[in-house]
N, CA, C and O atoms as a GROMACS GRO file, in nm:
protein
  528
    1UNK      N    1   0.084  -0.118   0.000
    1UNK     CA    2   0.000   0.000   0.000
    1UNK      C    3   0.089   0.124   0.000
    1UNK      O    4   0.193   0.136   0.065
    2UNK      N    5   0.032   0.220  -0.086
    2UNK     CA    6   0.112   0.336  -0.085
    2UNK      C    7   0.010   0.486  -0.086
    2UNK      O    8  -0.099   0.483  -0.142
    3UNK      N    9   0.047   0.579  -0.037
    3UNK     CA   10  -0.052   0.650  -0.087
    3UNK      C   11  -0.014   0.776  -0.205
    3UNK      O   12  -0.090   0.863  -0.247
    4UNK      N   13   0.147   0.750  -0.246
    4UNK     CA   14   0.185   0.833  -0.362
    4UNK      C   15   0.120   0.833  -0.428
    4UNK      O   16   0.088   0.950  -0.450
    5UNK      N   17   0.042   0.735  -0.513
    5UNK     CA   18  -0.067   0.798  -0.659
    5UNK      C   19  -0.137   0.861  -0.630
    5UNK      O   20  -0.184   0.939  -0.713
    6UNK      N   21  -0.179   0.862  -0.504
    6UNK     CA   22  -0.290   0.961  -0.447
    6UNK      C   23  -0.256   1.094  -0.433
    6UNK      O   24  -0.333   1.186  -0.458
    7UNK      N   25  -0.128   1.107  -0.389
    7UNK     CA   26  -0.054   1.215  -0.341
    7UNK      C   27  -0.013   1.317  -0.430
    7UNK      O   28   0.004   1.439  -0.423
    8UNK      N   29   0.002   1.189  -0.555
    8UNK     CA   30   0.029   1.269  -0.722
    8UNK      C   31  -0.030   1.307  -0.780
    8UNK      O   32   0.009   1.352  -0.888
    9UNK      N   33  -0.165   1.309  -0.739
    9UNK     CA   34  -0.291   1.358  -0.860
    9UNK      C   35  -0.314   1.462  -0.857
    9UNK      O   36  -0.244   1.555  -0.818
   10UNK      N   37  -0.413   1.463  -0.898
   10UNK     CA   38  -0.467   1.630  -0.885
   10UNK      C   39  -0.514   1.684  -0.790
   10UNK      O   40  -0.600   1.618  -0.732
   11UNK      N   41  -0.479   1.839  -0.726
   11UNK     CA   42  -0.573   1.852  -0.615
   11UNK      C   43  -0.715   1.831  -0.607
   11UNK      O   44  -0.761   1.819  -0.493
   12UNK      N   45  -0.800   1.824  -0.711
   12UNK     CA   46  -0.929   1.765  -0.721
   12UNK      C   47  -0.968   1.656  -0.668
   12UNK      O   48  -1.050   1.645  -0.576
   13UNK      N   49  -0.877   1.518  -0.757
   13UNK     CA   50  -0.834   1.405  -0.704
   13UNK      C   51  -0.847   1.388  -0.546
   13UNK      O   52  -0.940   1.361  -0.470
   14UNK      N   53  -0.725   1.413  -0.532
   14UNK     CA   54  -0.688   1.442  -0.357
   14UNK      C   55  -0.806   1.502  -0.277
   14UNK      O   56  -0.837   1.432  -0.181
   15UNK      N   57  -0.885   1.622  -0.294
   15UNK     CA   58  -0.978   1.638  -0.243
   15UNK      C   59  -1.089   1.538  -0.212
   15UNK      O   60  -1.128   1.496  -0.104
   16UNK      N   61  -1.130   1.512  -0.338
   16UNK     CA   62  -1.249   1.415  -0.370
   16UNK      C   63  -1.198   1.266  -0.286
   16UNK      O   64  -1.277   1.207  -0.212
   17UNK      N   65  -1.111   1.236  -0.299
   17UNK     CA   66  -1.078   1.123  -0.249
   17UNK      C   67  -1.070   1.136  -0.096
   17UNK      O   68  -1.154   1.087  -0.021
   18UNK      N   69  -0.988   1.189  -0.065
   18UNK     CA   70  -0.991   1.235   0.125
   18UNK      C   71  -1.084   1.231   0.159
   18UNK      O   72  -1.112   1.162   0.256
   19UNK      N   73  -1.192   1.318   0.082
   19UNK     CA   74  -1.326   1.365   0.179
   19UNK      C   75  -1.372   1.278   0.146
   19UNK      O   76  -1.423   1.244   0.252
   20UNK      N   77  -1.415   1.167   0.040
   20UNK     CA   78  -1.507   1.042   0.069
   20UNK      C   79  -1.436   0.927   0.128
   20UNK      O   80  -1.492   0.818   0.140
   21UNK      N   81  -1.307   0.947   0.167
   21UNK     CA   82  -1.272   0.838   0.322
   21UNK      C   83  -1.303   0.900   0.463
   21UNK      O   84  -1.313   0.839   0.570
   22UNK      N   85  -1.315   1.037   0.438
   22UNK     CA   86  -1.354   1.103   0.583
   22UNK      C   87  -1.525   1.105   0.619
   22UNK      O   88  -1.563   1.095   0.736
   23UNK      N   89  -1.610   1.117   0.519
   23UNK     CA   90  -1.733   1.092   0.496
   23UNK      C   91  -1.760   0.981   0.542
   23UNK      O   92  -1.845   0.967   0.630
   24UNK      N   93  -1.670   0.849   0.472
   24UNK     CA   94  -1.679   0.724   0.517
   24UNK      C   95  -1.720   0.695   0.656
   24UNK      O   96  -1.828   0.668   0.709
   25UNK      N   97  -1.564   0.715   0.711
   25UNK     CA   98  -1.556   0.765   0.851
   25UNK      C   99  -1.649   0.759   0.923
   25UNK      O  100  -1.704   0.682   1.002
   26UNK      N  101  -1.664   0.942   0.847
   26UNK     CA  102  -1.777   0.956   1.011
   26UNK      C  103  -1.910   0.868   0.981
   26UNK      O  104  -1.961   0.782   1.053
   27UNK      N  105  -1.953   0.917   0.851
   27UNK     CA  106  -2.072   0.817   0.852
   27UNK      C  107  -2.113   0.673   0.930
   27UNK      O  108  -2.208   0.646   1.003
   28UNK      N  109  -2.000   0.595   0.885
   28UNK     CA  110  -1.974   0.491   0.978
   28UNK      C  111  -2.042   0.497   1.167
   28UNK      O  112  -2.138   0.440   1.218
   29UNK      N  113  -1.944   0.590   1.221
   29UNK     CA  114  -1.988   0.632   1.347
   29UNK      C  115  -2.115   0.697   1.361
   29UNK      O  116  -2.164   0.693   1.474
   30UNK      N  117  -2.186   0.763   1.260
   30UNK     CA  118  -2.301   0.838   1.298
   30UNK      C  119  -2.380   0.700   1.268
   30UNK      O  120  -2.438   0.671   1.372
   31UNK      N  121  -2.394   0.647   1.212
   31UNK     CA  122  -2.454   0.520   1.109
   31UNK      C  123  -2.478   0.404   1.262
   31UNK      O  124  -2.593   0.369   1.287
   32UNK      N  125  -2.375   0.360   1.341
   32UNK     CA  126  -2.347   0.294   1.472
   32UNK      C  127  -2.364   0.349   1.598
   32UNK      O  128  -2.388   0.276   1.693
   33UNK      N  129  -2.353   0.475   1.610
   33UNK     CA  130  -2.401   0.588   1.715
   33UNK      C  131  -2.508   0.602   1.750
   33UNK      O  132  -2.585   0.547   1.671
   34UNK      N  133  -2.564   0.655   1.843
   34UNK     CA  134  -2.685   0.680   1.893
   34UNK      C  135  -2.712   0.779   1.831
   34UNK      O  136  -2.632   0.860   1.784
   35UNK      N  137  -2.871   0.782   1.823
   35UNK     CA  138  -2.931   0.901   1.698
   35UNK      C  139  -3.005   1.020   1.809
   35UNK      O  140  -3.043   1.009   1.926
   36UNK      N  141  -3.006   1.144   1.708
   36UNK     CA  142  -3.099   1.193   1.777
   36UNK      C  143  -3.031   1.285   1.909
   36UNK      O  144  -3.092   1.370   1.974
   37UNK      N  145  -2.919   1.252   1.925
   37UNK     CA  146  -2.798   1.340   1.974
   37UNK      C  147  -2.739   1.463   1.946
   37UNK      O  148  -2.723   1.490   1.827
   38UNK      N  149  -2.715   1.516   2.001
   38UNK     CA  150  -2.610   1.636   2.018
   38UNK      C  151  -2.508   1.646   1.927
   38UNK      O  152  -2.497   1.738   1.846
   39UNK      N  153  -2.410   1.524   1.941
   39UNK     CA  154  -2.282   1.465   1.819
   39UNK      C  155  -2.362   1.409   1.762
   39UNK      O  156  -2.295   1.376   1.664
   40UNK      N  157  -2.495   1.356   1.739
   40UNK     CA  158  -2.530   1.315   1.607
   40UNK      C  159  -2.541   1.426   1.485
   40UNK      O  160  -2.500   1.409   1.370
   41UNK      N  161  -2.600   1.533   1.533
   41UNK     CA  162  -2.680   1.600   1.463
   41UNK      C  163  -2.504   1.684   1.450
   41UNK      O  164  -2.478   1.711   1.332
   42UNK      N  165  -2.428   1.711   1.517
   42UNK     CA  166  -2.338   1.808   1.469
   42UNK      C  167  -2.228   1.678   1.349
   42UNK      O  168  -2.173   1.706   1.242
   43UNK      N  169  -2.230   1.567   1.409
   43UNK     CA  170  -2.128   1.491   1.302
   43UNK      C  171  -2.264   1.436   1.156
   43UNK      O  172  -2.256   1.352   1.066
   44UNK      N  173  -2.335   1.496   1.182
   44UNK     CA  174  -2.468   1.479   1.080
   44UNK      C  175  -2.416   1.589   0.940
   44UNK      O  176  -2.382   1.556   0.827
   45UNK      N  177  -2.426   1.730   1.003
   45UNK     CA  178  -2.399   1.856   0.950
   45UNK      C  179  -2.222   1.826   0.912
   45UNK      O  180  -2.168   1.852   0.805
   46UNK      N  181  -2.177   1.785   0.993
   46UNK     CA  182  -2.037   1.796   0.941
   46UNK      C  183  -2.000   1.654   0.796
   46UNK      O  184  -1.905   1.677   0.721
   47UNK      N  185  -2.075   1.534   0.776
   47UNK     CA  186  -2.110   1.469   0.659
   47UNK      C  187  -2.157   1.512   0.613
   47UNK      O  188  -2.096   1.496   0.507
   48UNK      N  189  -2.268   1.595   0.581
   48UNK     CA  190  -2.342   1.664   0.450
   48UNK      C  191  -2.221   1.811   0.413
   48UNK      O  192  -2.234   1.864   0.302
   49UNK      N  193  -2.168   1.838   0.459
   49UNK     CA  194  -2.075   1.952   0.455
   49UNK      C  195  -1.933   1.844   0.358
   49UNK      O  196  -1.874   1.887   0.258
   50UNK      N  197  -1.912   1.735   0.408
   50UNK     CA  198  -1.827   1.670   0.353
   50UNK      C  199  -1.856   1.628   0.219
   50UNK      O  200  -1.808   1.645   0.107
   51UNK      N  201  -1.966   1.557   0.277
   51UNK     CA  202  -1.999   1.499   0.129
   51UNK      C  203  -2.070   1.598   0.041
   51UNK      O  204  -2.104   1.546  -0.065
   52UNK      N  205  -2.103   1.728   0.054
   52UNK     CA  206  -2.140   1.845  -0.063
   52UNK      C  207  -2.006   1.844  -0.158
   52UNK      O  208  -2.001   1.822  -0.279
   53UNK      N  209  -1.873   1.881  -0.048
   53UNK     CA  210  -1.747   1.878  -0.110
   53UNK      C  211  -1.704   1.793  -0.180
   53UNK      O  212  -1.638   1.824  -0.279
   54UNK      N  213  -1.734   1.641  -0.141
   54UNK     CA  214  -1.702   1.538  -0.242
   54UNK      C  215  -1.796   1.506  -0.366
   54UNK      O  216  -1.767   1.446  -0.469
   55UNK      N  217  -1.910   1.557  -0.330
   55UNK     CA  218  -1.978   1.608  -0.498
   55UNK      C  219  -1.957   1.702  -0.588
   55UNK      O  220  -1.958   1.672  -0.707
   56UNK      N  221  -1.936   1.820  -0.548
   56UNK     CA  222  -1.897   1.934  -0.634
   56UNK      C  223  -1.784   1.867  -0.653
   56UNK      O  224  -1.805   1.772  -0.728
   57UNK      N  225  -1.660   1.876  -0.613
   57UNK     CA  226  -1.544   1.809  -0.690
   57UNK      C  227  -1.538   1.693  -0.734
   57UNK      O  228  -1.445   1.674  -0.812
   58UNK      N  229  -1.588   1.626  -0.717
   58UNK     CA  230  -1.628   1.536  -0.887
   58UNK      C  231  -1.658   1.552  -0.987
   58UNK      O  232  -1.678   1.471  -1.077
   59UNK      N  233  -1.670   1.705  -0.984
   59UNK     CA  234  -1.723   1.727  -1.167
   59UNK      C  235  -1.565   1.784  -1.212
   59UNK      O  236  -1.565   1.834  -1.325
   60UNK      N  237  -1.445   1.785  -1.151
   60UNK     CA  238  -1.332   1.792  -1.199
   60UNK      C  239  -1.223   1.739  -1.192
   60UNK      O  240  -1.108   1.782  -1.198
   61UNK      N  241  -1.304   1.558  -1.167
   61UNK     CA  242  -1.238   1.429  -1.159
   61UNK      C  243  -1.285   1.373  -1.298
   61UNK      O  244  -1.394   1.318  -1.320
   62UNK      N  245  -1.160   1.401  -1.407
   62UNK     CA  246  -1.228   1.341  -1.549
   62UNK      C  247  -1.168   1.232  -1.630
   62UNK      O  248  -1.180   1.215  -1.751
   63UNK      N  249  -1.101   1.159  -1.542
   63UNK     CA  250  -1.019   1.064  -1.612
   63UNK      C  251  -1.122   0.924  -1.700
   63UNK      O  252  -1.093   0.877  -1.810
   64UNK      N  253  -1.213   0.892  -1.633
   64UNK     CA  254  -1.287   0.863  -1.766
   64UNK      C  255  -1.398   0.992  -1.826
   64UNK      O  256  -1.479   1.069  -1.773
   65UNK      N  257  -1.348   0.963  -1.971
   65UNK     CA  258  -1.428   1.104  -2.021
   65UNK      C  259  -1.491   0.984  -2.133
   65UNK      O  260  -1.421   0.911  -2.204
   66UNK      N  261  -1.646   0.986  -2.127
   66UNK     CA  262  -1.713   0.903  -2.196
   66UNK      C  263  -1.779   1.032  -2.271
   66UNK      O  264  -1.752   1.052  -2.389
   67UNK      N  265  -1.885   1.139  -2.182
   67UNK     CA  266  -1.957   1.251  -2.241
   67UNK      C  267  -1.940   1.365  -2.219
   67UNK      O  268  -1.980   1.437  -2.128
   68UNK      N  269  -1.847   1.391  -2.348
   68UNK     CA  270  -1.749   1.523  -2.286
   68UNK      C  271  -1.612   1.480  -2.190
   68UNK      O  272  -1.535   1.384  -2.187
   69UNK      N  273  -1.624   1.594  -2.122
   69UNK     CA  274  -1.571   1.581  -2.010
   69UNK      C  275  -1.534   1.456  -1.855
   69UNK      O  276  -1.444   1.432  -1.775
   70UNK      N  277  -1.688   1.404  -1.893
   70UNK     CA  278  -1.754   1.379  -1.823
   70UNK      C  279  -1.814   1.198  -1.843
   70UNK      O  280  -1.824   1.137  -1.949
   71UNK      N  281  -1.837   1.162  -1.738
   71UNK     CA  282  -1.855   0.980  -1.718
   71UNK      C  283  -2.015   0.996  -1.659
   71UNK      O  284  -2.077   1.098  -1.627
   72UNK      N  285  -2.063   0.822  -1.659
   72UNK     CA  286  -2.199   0.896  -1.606
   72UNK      C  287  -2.194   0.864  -1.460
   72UNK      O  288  -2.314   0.874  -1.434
   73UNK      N  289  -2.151   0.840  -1.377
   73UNK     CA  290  -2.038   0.831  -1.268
   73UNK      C  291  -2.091   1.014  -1.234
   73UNK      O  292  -2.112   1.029  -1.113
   74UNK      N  293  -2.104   1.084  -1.279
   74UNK     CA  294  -2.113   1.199  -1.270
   74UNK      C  295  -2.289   1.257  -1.226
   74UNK      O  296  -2.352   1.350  -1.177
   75UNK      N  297  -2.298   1.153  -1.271
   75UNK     CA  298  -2.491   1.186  -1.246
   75UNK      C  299  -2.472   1.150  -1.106
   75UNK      O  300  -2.529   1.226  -1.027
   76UNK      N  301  -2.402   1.048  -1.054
   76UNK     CA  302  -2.397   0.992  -0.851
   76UNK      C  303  -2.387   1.139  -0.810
   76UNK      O  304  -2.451   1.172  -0.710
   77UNK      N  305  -2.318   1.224  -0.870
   77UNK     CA  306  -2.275   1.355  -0.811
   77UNK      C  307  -2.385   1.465  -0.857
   77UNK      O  308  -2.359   1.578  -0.817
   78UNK      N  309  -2.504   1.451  -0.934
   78UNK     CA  310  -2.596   1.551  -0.920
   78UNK      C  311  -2.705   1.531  -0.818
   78UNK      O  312  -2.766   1.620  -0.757
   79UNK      N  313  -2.727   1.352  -0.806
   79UNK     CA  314  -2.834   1.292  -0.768
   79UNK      C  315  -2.777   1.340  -0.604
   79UNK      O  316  -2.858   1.397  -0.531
   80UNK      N  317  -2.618   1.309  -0.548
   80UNK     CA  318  -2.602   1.338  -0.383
   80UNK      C  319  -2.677   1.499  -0.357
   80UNK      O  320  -2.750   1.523  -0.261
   81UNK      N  321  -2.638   1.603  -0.468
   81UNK     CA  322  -2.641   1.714  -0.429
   81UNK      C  323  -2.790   1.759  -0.429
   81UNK      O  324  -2.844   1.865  -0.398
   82UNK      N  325  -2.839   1.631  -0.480
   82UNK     CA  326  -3.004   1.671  -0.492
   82UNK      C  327  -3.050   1.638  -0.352
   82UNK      O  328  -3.114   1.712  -0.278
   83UNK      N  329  -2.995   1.474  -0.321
   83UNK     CA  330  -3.061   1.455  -0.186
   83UNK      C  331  -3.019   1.480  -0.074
   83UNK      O  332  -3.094   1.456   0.021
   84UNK      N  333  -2.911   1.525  -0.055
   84UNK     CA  334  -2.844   1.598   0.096
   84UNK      C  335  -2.928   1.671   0.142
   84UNK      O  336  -2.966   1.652   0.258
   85UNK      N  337  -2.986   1.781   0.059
   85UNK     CA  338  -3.109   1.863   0.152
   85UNK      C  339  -3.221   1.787   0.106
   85UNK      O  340  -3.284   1.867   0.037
   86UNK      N  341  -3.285   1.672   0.107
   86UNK     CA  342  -3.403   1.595   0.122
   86UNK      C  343  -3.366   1.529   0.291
   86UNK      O  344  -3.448   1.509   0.381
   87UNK      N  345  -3.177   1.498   0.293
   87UNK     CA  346  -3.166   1.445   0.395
   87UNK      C  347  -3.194   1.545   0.514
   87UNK      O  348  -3.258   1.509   0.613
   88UNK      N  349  -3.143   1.669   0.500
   88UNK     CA  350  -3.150   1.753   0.585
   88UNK      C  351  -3.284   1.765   0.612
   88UNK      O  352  -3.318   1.716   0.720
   89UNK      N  353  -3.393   1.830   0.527
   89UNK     CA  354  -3.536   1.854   0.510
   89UNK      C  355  -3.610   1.729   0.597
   89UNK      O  356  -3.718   1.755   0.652
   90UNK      N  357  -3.555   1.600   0.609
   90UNK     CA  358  -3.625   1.500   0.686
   90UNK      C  359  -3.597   1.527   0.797
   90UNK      O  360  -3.697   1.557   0.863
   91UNK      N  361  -3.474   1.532   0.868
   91UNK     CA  362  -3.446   1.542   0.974
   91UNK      C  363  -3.512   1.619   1.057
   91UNK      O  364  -3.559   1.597   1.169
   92UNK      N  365  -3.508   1.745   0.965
   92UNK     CA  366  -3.581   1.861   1.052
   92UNK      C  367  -3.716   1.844   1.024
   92UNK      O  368  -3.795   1.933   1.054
   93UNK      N  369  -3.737   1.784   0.993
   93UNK     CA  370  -3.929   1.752   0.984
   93UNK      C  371  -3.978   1.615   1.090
   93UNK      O  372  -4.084   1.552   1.084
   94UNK      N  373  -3.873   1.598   1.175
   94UNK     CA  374  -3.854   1.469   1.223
   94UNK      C  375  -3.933   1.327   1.164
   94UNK      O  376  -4.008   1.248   1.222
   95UNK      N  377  -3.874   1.330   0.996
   95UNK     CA  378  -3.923   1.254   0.974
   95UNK      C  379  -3.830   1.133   0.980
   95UNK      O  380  -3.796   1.095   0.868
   96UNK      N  381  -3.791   1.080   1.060
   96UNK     CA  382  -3.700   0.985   1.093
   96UNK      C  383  -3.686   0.878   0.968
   96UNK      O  384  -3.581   0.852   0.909
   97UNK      N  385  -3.810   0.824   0.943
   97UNK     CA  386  -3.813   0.714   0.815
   97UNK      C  387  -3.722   0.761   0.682
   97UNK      O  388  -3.638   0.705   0.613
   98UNK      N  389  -3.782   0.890   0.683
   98UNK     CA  390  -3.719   0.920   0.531
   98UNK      C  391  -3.578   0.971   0.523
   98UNK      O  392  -3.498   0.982   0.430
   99UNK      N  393  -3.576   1.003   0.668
   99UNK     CA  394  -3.401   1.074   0.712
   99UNK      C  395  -3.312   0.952   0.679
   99UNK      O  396  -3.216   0.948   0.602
  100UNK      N  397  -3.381   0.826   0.778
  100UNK     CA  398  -3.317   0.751   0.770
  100UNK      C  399  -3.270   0.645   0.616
  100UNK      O  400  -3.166   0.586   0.588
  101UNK      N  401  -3.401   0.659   0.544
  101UNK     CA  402  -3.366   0.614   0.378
  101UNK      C  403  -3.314   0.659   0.279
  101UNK      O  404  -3.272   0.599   0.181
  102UNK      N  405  -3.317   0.831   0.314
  102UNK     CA  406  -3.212   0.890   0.243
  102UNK      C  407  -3.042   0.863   0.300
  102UNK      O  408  -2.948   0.811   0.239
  103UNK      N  409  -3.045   0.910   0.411
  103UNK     CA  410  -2.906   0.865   0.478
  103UNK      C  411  -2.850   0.684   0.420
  103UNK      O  412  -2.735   0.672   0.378
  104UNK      N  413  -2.924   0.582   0.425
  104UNK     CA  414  -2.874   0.467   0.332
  104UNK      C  415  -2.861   0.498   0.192
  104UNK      O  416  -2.746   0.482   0.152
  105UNK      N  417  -2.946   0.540   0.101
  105UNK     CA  418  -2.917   0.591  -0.022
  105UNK      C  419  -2.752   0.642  -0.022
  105UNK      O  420  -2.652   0.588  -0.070
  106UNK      N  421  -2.763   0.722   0.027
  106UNK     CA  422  -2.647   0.854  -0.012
  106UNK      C  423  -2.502   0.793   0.055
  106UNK      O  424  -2.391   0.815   0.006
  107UNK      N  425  -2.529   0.707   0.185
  107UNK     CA  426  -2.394   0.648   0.247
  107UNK      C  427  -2.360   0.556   0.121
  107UNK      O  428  -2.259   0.566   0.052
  108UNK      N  429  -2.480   0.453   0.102
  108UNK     CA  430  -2.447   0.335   0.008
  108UNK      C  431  -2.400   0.328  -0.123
  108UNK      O  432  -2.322   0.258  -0.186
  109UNK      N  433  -2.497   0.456  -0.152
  109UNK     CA  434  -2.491   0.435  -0.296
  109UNK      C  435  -2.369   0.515  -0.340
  109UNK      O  436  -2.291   0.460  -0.417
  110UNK      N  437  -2.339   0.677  -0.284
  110UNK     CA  438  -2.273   0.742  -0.312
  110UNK      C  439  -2.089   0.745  -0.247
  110UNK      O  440  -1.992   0.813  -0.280
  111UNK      N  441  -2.112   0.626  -0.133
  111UNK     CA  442  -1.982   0.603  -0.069
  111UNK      C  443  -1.934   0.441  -0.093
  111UNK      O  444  -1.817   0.417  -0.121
  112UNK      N  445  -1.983   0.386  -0.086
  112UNK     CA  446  -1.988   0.223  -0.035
  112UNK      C  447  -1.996   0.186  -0.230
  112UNK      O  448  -1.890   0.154  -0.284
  113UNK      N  449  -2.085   0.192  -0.291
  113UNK     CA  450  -2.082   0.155  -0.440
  113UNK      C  451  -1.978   0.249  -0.523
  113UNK      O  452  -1.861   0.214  -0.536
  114UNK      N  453  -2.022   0.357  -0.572
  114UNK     CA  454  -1.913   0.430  -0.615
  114UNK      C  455  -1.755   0.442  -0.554
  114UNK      O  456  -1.663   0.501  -0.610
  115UNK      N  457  -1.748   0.378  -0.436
  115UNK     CA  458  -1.604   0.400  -0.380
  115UNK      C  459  -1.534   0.266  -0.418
  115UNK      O  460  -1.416   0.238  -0.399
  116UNK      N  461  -1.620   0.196  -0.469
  116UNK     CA  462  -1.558  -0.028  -0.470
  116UNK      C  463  -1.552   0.008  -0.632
  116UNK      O  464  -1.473  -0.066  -0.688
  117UNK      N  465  -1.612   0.098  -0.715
  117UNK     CA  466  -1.546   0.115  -0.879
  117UNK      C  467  -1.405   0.175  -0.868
  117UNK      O  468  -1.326   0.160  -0.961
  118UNK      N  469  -1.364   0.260  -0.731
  118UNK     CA  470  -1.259   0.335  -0.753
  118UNK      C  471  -1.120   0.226  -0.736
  118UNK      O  472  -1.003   0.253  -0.762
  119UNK      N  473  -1.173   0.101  -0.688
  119UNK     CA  474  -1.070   0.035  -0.648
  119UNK      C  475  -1.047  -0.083  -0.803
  119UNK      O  476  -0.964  -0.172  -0.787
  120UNK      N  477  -1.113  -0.078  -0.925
  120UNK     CA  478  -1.066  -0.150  -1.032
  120UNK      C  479  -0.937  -0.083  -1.043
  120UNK      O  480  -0.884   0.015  -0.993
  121UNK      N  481  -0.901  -0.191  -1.142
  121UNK     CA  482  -0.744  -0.198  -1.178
  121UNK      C  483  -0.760  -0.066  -1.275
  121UNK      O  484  -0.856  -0.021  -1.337
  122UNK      N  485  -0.670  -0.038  -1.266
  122UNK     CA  486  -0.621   0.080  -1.384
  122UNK      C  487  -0.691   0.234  -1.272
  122UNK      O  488  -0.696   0.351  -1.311
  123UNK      N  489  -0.716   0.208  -1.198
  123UNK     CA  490  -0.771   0.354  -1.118
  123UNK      C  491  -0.680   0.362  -1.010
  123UNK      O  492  -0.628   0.262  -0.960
  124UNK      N  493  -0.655   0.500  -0.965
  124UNK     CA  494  -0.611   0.550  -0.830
  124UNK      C  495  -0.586   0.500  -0.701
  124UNK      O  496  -0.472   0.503  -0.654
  125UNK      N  497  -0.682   0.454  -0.641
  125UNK     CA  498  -0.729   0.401  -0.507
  125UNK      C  499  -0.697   0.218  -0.529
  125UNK      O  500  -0.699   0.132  -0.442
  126UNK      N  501  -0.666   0.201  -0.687
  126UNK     CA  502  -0.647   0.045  -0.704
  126UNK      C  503  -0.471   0.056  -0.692
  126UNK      O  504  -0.404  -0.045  -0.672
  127UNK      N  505  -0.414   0.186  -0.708
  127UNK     CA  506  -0.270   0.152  -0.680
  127UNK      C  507  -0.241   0.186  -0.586
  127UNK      O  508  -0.130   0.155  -0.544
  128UNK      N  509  -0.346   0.285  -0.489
  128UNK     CA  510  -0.270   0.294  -0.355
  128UNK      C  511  -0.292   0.191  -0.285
  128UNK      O  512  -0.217   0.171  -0.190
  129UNK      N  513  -0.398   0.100  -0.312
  129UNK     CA  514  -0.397  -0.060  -0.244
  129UNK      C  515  -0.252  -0.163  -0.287
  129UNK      O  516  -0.185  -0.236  -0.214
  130UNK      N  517  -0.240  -0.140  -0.403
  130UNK     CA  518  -0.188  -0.243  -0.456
  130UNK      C  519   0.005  -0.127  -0.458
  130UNK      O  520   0.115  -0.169  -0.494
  131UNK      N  521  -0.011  -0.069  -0.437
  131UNK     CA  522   0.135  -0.004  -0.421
  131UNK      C  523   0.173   0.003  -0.570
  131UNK      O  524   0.287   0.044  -0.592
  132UNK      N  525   0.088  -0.034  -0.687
  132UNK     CA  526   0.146   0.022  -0.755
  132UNK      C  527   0.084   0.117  -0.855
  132UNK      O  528   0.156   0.180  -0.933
   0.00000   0.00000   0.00000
């Protein structure tokens, strides 16, 4: 394991990548944590703050360029920025159900699925595993 390819990319890269292992992270702990808390709700705000960042900078992560610029890998990044404030909007509506189905959506789909493509061969995160 190395984390030079990572280190070598682009600051985009580097951004995008950090903040969806730190997203990871906390998510993780808010995800296993008690809800409905004090540190929930502030490590709540501090993941949607993360993961806004790891959406907007994905639109200047272009190493596959299928349309344009652009992969459809790229739609994960309109669809988070759509539902972060659906996630927020539940919460504060205490609608717990939908807080809670958006919050799986957006951990799963946008951290947990999109983060296991970053690890194929020929990508970034597949050579800082593999050291090379």
């Amino acid at each position: 394991m190395s984390l030079e390819p990572l280190l070598n990319a682009s600051p985009a890269i580097q951004i995008h990548a950090f903040g969806a292992l730190l997203a990871f992270g906390i998510g993780i702990g808010i995800l296993f944590g008690p809800k409905g808390t004090v540190p929930h709700r502030f490590m709540g705000w501090l993941w949607v703050l993360i993961m806004t960042a790891v959406a907007i900078s994905a639109f200047w992560v272009q190493e596959l360029r299928i349309i344009g610029p652009f992969s459809p890998i790229h739609l994960l990044s309109i669809l988070t920025l759509a539902g972060l404030p659906k996630l927020v909007l539940a919460a504060r509506r205490h609608d717990v159900r939908a807080h809670r189905r958006m919050v799986y959506i957006l951990f799963f789909g946008a951290l947990v699925v999109a983060g296991a493509f970053t690890f194929l061969p020929g990508r970034i995160m597949s050579a800082v595993v593999t050291g090379g």
